[in-house]
N, C-alpha and C positions, 0 to 999 in steps of 0.2 A: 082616370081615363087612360091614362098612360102603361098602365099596368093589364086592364081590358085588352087594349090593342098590341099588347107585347103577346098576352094570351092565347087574341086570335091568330098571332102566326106563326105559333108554337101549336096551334090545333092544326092549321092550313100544314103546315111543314111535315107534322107527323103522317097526315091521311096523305100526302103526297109521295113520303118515301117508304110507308107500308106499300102504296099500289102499285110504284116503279120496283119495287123488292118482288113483287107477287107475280107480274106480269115477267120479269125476268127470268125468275128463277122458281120454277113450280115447285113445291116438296109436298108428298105424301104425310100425311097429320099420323100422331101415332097415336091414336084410337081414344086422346082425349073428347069429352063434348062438352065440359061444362067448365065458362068461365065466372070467374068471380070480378067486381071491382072493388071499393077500399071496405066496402061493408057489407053486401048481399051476391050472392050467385044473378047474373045476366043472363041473356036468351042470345041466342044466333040470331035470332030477328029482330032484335031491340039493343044491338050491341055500343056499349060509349066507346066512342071512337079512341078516346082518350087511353082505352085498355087493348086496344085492337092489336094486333099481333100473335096471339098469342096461340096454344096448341090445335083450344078448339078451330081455330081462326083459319083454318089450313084446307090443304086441295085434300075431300076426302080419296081412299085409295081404291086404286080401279086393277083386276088383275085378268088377266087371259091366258086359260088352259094352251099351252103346243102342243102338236102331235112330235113323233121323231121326226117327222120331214120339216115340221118348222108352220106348220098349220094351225090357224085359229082352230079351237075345240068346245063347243058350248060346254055351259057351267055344270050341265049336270052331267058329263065326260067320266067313268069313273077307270078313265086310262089316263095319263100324261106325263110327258118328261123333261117340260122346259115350263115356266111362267114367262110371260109378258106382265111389265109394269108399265099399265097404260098412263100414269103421270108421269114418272120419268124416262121412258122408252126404256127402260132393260130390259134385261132379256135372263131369268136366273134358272139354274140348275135345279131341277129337283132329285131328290135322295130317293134309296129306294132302299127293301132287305134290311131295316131296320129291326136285327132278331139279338145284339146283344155279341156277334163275333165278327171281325175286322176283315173284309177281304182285299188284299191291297191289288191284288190281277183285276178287281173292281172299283175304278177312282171314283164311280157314284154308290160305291156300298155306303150307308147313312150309319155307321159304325165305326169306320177308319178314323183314325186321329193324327195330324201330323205336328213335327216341330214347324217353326217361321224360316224358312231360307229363301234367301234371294240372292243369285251369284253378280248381281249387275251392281257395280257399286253407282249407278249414277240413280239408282232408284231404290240402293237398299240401307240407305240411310247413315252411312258410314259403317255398317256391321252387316255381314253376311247372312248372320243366323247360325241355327245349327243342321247339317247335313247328315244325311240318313239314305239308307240303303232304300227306296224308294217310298220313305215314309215322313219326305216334309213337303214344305208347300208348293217349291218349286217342282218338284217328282209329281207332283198330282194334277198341276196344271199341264203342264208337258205332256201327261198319258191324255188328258181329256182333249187336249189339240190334236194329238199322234192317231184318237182312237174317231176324229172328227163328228165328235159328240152329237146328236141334233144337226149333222150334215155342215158344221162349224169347223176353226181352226184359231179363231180368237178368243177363247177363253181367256178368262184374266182372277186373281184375287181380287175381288171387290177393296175401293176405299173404305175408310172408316165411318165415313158420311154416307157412303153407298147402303151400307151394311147394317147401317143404324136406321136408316128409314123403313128395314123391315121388320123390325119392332113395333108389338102393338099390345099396349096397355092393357087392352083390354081382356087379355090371355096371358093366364101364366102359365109356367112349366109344361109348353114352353108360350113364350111372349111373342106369337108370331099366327096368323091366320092359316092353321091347320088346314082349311079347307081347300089352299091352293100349295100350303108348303107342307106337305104330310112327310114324316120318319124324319124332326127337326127335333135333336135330342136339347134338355131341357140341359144347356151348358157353352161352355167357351165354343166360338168361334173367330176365326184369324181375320184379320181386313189384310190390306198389302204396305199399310201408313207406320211406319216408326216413330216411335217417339222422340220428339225433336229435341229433349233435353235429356232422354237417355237410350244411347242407339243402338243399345243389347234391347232393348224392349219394344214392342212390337203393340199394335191396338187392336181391343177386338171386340164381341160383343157378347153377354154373360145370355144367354136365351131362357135363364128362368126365370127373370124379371124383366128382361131387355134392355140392362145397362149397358152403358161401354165403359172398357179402362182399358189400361194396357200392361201386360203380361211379359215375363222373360222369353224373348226367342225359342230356347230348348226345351219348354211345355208341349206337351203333346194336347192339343186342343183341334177343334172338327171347322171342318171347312165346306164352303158353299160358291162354285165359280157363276162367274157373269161376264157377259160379254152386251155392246150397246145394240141395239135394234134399231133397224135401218132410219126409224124416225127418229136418230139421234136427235135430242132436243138442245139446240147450241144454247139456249140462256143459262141450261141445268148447271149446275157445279159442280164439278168433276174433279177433287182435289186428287194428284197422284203422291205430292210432296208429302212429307212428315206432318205431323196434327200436334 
C-alpha cells in the first residue's frame, strides 16, 4: 500500500512539472516522432505518462516567410529574406548566392566563414576570440546592423540553445528545413555561448547531422544572425551566458 501511494505521487509530480515546464518554456521538437517506453514504440495518442517528455513530446515547429520590409509572406513565397519562428518568436537570417565563393562586402553571402570574436569581455567568456580584417563574427554582425538588414539594427549571434532548435532530424546534409532555410551549407556554425570550462572555445552547431559541440575560437566556421520578434515570448529561455 505504502509503495502504491509513494507511486502515485511520483506519477502526480512528474505530469505536473512536465506541464509547468511546457506551459513556460515552449521549444520547437527536432523532427523526432516516435517514442519508445521500456519495451515497444508508443503513439502521441496513447502516450505513458510515465515516459512523457521526451523529443516526440514537443511544440511541433511553425515557420513564417518575411519580405525585406519585415512582412508576413505565404508559404508558397518563392522570394524571402528573413524567417519568423512562430514557437519561439525569432526572427532568423536567411542566406543567399550560395555558389561556393566568399563575399565578405556581402554579410548574407551563404559562403562566408568567420573566426568567433567577441570584444566585450562581460559576454565573451573570458577570451576574446580571434580578430580578423572583417572576417569574424563580430565584423559580420556589426555589417548586418550598419547595413539595417530586413529594415533591423538588432541583429545578434544566436545562443547555443537558440541555434540548436533549428536542427531537424529529419534532414541531413544539411539537418535543417530547406524549405524556409534554403543555401544552409551542410557544416559548422558559430552560436555566441563560450565554453564554460574552456573559454578559448566557443559552441556551435555541426548542420550535417545537427549536432552541437564546441570548436576553437580561430576556426573559420558559417554563421546565421537573429534577432527577437516583437512577440518576444518571456517564458522562452534565452541563455546569453556560457553553456
Amino acid at each position: 500500500m505504502k509503495k502504491t501511494i509513494q507511486s502515485w505521487f511520483l506519477y502526480c509530480f512528474i505530469q505536473w512539472a512536465f506541464s509547468a515546464y511546457s506551459l513556460a518554456c515552449p521549444v520547437p521538437e527536432t523532427g523526432q516522432s516516435r517514442n519508445n517506453d521500456n519495451f515497444s514504440k508508443i503513439t502521441s495518442t496513447s502516450p505513458n505518462p510515465l515516459f512523457f517528455g521526451r523529443n516526440s513530446d514537443y511544440i511541433a515547429p511553425s515557420y513564417t516567410k518575411l519580405s525585406s520590409a519585415g512582412n508576413p509572406l505565404p508559404d508558397s513565397a518563392t522570394s524571402w529574406i528573413m524567417i519568423k519562428d512562430n514557437v519561439t518568436g525569432l526572427i532568423w537570417e536567411v542566406k543567399r548566392n550560395m555558389d561556393g565563393i566568399s563575399n565578405y562586402d556581402d554579410p548574407n553571402d551563404a559562403d562566408n566563414t568567420y573566426t568567433w570574436y567577441d570584444s566585450n569581455p562581460n559576454t565573451n567568456g573570458g577570451d576574446a576570440g580571434t580578430p580578423g580584417n572583417g572576417t569574424n563574427t563580430e565584423a559580420f554582425i556589426n555589417a548586418m546592423n550598419h547595413a539595417h538588414f530586413g529594415g533591423y539594427s538588432d541583429w545578434r549571434l544566436p545562443t547555443i540553445k537558440e541555434l540548436a532548435y533549428l536542427s531537424d532530424t529529419n534532414n541531413t546534409n544539411p539537418s535543417i528545413n530547406t524549405n524556409y532555410f534554403p543555401n544552409t551549407v551542410s557544416s559548422w556554425y558559430w552560436s555566441s555561448s563560450t565554453s564554460a570550462n574552456y573559454p578559448y572555445h566557443a559552441w556551435g552547431v555541426g548542420f550535417r547531422h545537427g549536432h552541437d559541440s564546441y570548436n576553437h575560437k580561430y576556426f573559420h566556421g558559417y554563421v546565421r544572425a537573429v534577432r527577437w520578434g516583437t512577440e518576444r515570448l518571456s517564458g522562452f529561455l534565452h541563455f546569453n551566458s556560457s553553456y
